[in-house]
C-alpha positions in Angstrom: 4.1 108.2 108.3 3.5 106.7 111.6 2.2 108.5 114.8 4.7 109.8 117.3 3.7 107.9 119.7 4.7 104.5 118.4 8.0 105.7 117.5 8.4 107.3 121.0 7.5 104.5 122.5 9.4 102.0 120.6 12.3 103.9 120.5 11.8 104.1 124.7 11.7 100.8 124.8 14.7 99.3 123.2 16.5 102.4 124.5 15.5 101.0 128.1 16.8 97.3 127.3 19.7 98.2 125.6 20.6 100.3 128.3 19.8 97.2 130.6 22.1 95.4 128.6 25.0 97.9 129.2 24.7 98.1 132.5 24.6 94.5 132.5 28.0 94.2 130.9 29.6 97.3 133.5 28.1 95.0 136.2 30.1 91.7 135.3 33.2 92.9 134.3 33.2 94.7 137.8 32.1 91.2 139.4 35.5 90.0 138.1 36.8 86.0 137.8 34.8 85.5 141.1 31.6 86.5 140.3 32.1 84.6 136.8 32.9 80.8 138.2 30.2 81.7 140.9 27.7 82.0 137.8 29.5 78.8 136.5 29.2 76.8 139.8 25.0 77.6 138.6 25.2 75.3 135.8 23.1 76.8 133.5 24.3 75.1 130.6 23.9 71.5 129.1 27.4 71.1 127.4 29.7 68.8 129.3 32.6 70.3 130.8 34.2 71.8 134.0 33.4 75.3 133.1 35.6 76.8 136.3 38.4 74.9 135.0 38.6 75.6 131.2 37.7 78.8 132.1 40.7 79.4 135.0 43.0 78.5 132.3 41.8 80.8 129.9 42.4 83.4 132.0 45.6 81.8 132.2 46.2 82.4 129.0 44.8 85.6 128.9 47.8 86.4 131.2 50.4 85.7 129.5 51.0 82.1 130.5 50.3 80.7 126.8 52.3 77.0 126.6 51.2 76.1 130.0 47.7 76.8 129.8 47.5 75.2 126.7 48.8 72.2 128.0 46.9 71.7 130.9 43.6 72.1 128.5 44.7 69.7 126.1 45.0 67.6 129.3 41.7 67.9 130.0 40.2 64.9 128.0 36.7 65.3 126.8 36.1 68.3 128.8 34.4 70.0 125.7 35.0 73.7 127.3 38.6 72.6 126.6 38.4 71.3 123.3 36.4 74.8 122.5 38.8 76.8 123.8 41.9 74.7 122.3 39.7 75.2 118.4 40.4 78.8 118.8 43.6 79.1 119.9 45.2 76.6 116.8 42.9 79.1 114.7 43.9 82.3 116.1 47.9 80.4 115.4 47.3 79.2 111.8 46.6 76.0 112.9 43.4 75.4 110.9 43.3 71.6 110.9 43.3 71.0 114.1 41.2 73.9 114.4 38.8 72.1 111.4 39.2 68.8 113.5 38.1 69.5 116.9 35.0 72.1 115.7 33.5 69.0 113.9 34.2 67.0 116.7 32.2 69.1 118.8 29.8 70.0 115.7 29.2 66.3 115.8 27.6 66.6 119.6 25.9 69.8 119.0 24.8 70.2 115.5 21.7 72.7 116.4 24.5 75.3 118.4 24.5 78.6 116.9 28.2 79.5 118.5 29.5 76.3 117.2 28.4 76.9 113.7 29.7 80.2 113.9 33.3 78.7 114.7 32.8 76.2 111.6 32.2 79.0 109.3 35.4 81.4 111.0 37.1 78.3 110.3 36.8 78.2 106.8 36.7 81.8 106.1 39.7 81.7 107.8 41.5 78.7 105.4 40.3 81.2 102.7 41.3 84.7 104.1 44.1 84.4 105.9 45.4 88.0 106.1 42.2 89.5 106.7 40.4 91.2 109.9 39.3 89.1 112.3 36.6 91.4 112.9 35.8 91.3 109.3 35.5 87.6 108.6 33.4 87.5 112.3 31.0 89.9 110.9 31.3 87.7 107.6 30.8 84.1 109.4 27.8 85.5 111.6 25.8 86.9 108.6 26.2 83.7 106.7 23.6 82.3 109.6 21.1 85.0 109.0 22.4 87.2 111.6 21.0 85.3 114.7 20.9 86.7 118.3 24.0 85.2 119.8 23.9 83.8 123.7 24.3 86.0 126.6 28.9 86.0 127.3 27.5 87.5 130.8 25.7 83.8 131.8 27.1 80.4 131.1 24.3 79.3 128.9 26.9 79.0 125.9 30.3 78.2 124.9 31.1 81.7 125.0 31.8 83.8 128.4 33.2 87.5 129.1 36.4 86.2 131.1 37.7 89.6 132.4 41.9 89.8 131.7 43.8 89.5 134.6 45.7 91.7 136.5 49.3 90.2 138.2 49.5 90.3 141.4 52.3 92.8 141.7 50.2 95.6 139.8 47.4 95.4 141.9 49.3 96.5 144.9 51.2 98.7 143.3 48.0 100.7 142.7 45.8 100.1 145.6 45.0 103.5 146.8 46.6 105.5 144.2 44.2 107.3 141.4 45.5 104.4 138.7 43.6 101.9 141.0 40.3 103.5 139.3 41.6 101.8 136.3 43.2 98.8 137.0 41.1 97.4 139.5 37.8 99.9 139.9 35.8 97.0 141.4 35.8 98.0 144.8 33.8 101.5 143.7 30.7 99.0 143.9 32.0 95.9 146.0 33.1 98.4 149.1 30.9 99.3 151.2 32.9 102.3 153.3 33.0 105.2 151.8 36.0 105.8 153.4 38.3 103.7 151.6 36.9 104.4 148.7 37.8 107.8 149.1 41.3 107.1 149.2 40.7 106.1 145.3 39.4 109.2 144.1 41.4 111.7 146.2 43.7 114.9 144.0 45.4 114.7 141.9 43.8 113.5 139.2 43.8 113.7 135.7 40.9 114.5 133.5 40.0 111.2 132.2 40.7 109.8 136.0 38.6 111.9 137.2 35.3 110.9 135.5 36.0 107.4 136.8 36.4 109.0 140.1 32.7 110.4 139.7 31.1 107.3 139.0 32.7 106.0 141.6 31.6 108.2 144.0 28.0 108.0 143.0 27.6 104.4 144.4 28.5 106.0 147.7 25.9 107.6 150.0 27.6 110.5 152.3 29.8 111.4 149.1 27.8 114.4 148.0 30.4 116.9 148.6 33.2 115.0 146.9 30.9 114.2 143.8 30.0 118.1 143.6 33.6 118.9 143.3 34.2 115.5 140.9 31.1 117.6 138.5 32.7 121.0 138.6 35.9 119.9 137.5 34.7 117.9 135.0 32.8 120.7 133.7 36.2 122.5 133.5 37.9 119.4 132.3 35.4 118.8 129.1 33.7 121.9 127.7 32.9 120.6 124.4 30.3 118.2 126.3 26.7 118.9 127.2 26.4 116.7 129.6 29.0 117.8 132.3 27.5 120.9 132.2 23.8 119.4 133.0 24.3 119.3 136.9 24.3 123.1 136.9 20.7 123.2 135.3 19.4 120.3 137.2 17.2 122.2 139.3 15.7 124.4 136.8 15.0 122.0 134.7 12.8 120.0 137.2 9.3 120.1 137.8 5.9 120.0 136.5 5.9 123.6 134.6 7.0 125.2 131.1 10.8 125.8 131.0 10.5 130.2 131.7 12.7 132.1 128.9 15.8 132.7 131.5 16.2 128.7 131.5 15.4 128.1 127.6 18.5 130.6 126.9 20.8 128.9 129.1 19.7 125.6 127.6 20.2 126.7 124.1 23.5 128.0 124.5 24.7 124.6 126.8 23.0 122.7 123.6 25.2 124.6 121.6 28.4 122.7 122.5 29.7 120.3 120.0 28.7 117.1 121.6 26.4 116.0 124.0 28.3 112.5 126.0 32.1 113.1 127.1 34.4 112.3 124.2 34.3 107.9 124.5 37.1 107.9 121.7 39.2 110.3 123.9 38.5 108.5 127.0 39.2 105.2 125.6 43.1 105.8 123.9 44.0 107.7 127.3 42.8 105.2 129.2 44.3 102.4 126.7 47.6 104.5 127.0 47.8 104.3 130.9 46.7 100.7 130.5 49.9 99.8 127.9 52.2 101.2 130.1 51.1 99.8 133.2 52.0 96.1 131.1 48.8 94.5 131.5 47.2 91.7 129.0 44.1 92.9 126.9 44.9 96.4 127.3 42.1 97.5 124.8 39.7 94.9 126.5 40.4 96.7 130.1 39.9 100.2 128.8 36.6 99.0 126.2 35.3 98.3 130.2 36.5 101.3 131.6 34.5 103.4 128.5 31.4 101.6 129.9 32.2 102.3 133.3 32.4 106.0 132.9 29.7 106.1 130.7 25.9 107.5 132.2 23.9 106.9 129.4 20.7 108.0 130.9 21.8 111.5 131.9 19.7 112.7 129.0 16.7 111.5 130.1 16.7 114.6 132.5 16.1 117.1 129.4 13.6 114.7 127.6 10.9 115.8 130.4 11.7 118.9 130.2 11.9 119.8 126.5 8.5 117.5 126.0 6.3 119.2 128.6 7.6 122.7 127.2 6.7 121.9 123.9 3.2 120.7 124.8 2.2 123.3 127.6 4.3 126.6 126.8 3.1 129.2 124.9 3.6 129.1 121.1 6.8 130.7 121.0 8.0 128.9 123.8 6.7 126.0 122.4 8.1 126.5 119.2 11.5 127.6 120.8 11.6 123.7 123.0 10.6 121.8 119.5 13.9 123.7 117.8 15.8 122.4 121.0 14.4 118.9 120.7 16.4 118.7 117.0 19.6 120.6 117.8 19.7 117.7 121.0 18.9 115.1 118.4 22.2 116.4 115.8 24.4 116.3 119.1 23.0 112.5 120.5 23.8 111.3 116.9 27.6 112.8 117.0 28.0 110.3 120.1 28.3 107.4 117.4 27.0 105.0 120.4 23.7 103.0 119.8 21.8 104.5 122.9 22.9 107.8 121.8 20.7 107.2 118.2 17.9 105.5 120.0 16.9 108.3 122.1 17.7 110.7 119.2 14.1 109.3 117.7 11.8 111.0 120.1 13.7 113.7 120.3 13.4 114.4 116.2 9.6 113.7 116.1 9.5 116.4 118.6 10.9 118.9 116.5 8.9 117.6 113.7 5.9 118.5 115.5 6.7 122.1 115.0 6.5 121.4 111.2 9.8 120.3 110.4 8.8 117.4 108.3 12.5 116.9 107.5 13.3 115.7 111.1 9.5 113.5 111.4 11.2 111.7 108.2 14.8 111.4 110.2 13.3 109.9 113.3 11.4 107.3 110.7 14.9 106.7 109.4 17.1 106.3 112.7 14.2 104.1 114.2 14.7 101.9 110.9 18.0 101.9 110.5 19.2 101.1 114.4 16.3 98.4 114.6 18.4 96.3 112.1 21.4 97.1 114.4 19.5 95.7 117.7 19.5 93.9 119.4 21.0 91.6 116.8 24.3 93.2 116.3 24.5 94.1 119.8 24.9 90.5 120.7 27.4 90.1 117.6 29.6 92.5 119.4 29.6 91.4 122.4 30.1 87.9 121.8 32.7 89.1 119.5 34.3 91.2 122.7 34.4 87.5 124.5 35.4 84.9 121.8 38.1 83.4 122.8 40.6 84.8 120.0 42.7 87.9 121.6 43.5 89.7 118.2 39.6 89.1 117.9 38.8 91.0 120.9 41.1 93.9 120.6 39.9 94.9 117.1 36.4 95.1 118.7 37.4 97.0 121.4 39.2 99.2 119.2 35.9 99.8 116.6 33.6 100.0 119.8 35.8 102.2 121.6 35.5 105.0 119.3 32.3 104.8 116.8 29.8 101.9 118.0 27.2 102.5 115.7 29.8 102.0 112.9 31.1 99.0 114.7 27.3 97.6 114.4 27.1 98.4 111.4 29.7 96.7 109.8 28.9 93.8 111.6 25.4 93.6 110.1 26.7 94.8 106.4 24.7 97.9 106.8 25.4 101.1 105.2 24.2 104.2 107.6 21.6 106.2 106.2 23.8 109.5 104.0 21.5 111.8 105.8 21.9 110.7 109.6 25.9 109.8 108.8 26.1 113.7 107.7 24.2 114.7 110.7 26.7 112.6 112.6 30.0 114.6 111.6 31.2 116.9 114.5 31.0 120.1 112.9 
């Protein structure tokens, strides 16, 4: 067995980068088309093309726009963003030996490039399997290669770049200033700077799943307090089966450099008693894909896999983890004993979250109630903290790269898996089976 303290602070760790990472991703698909070409104008990478270009039609493409786009790329020569782009769309349309044709051109320039191999081997799986997932033969192609960590889509250092879907015209001003802006176009929550057009966005009504956009919104606003206050009771109304809208009532309380007294331990244990501990993501993600569907626009699972992340705070745990841990070390030995049982029943709800951060901060929190003598959780933590470090950040980059490649059907069956059980989207990337005594654990009861 290995001391806690590795495992805490390994399990810190990648929980720290992997939450850079996600905030990362919520930060460029905010910045939009602009802020992409303006990271293309950088040049970063060494393949020859006009990134800007290639990549304008894309989103071209992307928009509904399929024939003309298409053209114009094919027009483009030797411009080798092109002739990626133009590989995937004959293979995403059965057209496998053009597809075969210009990948080994390509191959031919770059035979070291990891994305480029990857294409040869969707290629031929692809010739092989022609009615299976997209997803699956992805996940098939990328372990071939050993599994390799995959260039950042958020930085034009590779062949593959997160190209947000576009949104016409006419729906953007359809929405401006109405709660279905939060949605369509939620960039100005961080691109604005007053507050008070940004409180036009997240005025009443709004419906529940609106409304926690509407909070995250508001919390890149100074002189919002009162707003965001009203945004957290409501939400605490709107989603009872989740810990964490009910956190802001305890925040106080649970601050500080002293033992949690046995008023604020009860009131813990019975919020910790709530099914879950993160708002429901599959629940958020098919309401917000719903609105999205309606409202016509291309990649609708795409747009609402962004909005998931934008409505996500995945460090709002990180206010009990103090807490719990200074309870357990300096209360008395009930207390003490009372915080460690607390520390497991928050592990059981962090892994019902099914997201990767969720499991990675679930370690510490089971070697804390193993320290009161449960050896059964020491030996979970040992087995989450194995299992999710062959998941990142390995499979992380899979996924995300799979979110980006430029094959629409591709895209939407990753935003579908991710939207609603990550961990098991990771996992069946990587061809790993989770662990029967953390996938029991994970069952909503």
């Amino acid at each position: 067995m290995e001391p806690a303290p590795a495992i805490g602070r390994h399990a810190r760790r990648v929980a720290k980068e992997s939450s850079e990472t996600i905030r990362e991703q919520v930060r460029w698909k905010i910045a939009g088309p602009l802020g992409l070409l303006l990271l293309f104008a950088a040049g970063c990478a060494s393949i020859s093309h006009h990134q800007a270009d290639a990549a304008h039609e894309w989103s071209l493409y992307l928009g509904g726009e399929t024939l003309e786009a298409e053209g114009r790329l094919a027009a483009m020569a030797d411009d080798e963003e092109a002739k990626f782009l133009l590989a995937n769309i004959a293979l995403a349309n059965g057209g496998h030996d053009r597809a075969a044709s210009l990948t080994a051109e390509l191959r031919g320039r770059h035979p070291e490039d990891v994305e480029l191999q990857l294409l040869e081997h969707l290629v031929r799986l692809r010739e092989e399997h022609p009615d299976e997932s997209w997803l699956d033969l992805y996940g098939e192609a990328w372990r071939a290669l050993s599994r390799p960590a995959l260039p950042n889509v958020f930085a034009a250092s590779g062949w593959v770049t997160f190209r947000e879907p576009p949104v016409p015209e006419a729906t953007r001003r359809a929405v401006k200033g109405t709660p279905l802006q939060l949605l369509v176009d939620w960039g100005p929550c961080v691109r604005e700077k007053r507050a008070d057009r940004v409180r036009v966005m997240v005025r009443e009504p709004l419906a529940p799943d609106l409304r926690i956009l509407a909070l995250r919104c508001v919390q890149y606003h100074e002189g919002m307090d009162a707003r965001r206050k009203e945004l957290e009771d409501q939400a605490a109304l709107d989603f009872p089966e989740s810990v964490e809208v009910g956190l802001p009532t305890l925040a106080d309380d649970l601050a500080g450099d002293s033992p949690l007294p046995p008023n604020v331990l009860e009131r813990l244990q019975r919020l910790l008693s709530r099914p879950v501990f993160s708002l429901p993501r599959g629940r958020l993600y098919e309401s917000y894909l719903e609105r999205l569907r309606a409202a016509g626009l291309p990649q609708p699972e795409v747009r609402a896999h962004s909005a998931v992340l934008f409505a996500e705070d995945p460090l709002s745990v990180t206010l009990l983890r103090g807490a719990i841990l200074r309870t357990r070390r300096t209360g008395d030995p009930d207390t003490s004993i009372r915080a460690a049982a607390l520390s497991g029943q928050l592990a059981r709800l962090l892994l019902r979250d099914r997201q990767a951060m969720s499991w990675l901060m679930a370690v510490p929190f089971e070697w804390g109630a193993g320290r009161a003598g449960d050896g059964a959780a020491q030996e979970r933590a040992v087995t989450i903290r194995d299992f999710m470090r062959k998941l990142i950040p390995d499979a992380l980059s899979a996924a995300t790269t799979a979110l980006a490649w430029p094959i629409p059907s591709l895209n939407q069956e990753v935003a579908d898996a991710e939207g609603t059980d990550e961990v098991g989207l990771y996992a069946r990337l990587a061809g790993e089976e989770i662990p029967p005594v953390i996938e029991t654990l994970a069952q909503v009861q």
